[in-house]
N, C-alpha and C positions, 0 to 999 in steps of 0.2 A: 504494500500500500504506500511505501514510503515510496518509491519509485515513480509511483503515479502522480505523487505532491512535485518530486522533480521533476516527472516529465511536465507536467504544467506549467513549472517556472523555465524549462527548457524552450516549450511552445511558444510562451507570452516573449522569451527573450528573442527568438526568432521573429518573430512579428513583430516587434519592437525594432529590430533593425531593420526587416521587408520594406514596413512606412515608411521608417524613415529616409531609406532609401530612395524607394520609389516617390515618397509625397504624396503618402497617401493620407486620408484622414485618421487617426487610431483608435478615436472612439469607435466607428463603425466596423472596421475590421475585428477588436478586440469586441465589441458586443455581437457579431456572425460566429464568431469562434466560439465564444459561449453556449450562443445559440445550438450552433450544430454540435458541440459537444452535448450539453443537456437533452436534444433532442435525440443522437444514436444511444444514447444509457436508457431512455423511455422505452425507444423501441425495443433495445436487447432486452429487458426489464419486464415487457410487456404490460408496462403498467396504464397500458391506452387504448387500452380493449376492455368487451363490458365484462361481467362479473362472470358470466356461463362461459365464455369463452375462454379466460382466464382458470377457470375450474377446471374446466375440460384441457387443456395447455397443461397443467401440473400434476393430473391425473395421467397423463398420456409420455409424460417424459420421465430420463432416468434420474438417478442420483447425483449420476457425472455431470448430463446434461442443465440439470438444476444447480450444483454448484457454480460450473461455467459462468449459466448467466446472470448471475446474484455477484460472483467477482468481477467479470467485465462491467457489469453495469456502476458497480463503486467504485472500481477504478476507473472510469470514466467521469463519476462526479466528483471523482477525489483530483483530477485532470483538471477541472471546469475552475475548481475553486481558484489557483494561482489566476487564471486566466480574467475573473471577473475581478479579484482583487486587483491586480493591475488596471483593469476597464475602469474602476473605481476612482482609483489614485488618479488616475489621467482625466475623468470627467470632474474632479472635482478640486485637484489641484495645479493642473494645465491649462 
């Protein structure tokens, strides 16, 4: 999990140089990043489908398979965090 906090601050530092590079704007690249990160842990997660579908999904899968998607999906939010705390800093003290 700790890997995931790095990679987050790995991300954001790379994006942090992209913009500045290119001139791009940071708030909006650093708030799509979020985005799409938050949004692939939803879906791995399956937490966006309704409640029978969902039932039938964890009845239907293994043990491995359920571990799986339960770590990529934290380690995905655990990704997002460095990425929005930065979006933060920058919207608020840039």
């Amino acid at each position: 999990m700790i890997k995931s906090i790095i990679g987050g601050f790995i991300l954001s530092f790379i994006l942090l140089l992209a913009c500045t590079i290119a001139n791009v704007n940071l708030e909006t690249v650093f708030l799509a990043a979020f985005i799409i990160l938050v949004g692939l842990a939803i879906i791995i997660s399956g937490a966006a489908v309704s409640g029978d579908r969902m039932r039938a999904n964890l009845a239907a899968e293994s043990k491995t398979d359920k571990k799986w998607r339960i770590t990529n999906s934290i380690n995905l939010m655990l990704a997002a965090t460095p990425v929005l705390g930065v979006f933060l800093l920058i919207h608020y003290f840039i």
